[in-house]
C-alpha positions as CSV (number, residue, x, y, z in Angstrom):
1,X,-54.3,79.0,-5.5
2,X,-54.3,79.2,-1.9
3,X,-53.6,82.9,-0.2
4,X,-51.6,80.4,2.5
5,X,-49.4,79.4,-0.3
6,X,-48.0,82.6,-1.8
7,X,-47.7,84.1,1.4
8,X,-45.3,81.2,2.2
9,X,-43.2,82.4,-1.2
10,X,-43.0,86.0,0.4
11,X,-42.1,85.2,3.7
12,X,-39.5,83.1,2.6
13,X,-36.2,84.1,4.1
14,X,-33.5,84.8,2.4
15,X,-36.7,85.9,-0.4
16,X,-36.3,84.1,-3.7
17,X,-37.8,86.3,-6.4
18,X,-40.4,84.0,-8.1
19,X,-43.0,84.1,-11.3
20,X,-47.0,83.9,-11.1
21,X,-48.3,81.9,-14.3
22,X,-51.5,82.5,-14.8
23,X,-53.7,80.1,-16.3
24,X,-54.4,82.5,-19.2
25,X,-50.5,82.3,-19.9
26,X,-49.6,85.3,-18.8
27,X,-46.5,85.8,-16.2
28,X,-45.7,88.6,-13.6
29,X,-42.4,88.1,-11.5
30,X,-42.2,88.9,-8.0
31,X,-39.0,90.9,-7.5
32,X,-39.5,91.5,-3.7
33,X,-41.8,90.4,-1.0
34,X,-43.1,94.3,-0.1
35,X,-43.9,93.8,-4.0
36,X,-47.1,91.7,-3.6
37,X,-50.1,92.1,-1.1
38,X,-51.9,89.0,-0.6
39,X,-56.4,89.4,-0.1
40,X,-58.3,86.4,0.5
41,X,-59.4,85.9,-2.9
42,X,-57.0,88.7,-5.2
43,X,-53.3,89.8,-4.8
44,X,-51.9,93.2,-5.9
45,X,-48.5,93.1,-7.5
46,X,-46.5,95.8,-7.9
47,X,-44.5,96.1,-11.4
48,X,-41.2,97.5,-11.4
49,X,-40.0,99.0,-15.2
50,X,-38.0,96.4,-17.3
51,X,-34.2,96.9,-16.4
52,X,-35.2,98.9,-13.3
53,X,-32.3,97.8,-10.6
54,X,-34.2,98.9,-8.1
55,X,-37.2,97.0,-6.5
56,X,-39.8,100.3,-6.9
57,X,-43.5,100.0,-7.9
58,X,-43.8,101.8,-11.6
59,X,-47.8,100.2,-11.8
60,X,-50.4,97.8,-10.0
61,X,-52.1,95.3,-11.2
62,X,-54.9,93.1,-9.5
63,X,-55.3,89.2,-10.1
64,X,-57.5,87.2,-8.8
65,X,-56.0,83.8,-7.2
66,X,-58.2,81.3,-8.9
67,X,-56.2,82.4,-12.2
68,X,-52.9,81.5,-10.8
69,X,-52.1,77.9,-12.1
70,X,-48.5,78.2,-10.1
71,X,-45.9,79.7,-8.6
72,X,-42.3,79.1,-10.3
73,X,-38.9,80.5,-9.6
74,X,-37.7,83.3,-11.2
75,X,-34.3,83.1,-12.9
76,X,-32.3,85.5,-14.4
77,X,-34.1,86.3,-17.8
78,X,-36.8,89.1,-16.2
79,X,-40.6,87.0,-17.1
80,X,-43.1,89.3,-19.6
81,X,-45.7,91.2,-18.5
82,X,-49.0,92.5,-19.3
């Protein structure tokens, strides 16, 4: 993926949580856009604790963006994560 690209998803306004799948199957969801730092080649996302109203980093993890097969929108079922 693109860095251009999922910095379009966070500065989407109003911001539209949304789910990285990863081409290893895994899934992180994006529950705000001051939860996801976007490098040139990596970006950081911040993970909030399951049921967690609140949009507050509990952990970090670092992905690279060639193992982000693509972006869908999050709906109301919170997506595993690793």
């Amino acid at each position: 993926m693109r860095p251009e690209e999922l910095r379009d998803h966070l500065r989407r306004r109003p911001f539209q949580r949304f789910r990285l799948i990863l081409t290893d199957g895994r899934m992180f969801e994006v529950r705000h856009p001051e939860l996801a730092m976007v490098g040139r080649s990596t970006v950081a996302i911040s993970l909030a604790r399951p049921g967690d109203p609140e949009p507050v980093a509990d952990r970090l993890i670092t992905v690279p963006l060639v193992d982000v097969l693509r972006i869908e929108p999050a709906g109301s079922t919170p997506a595993p994560s690793a």
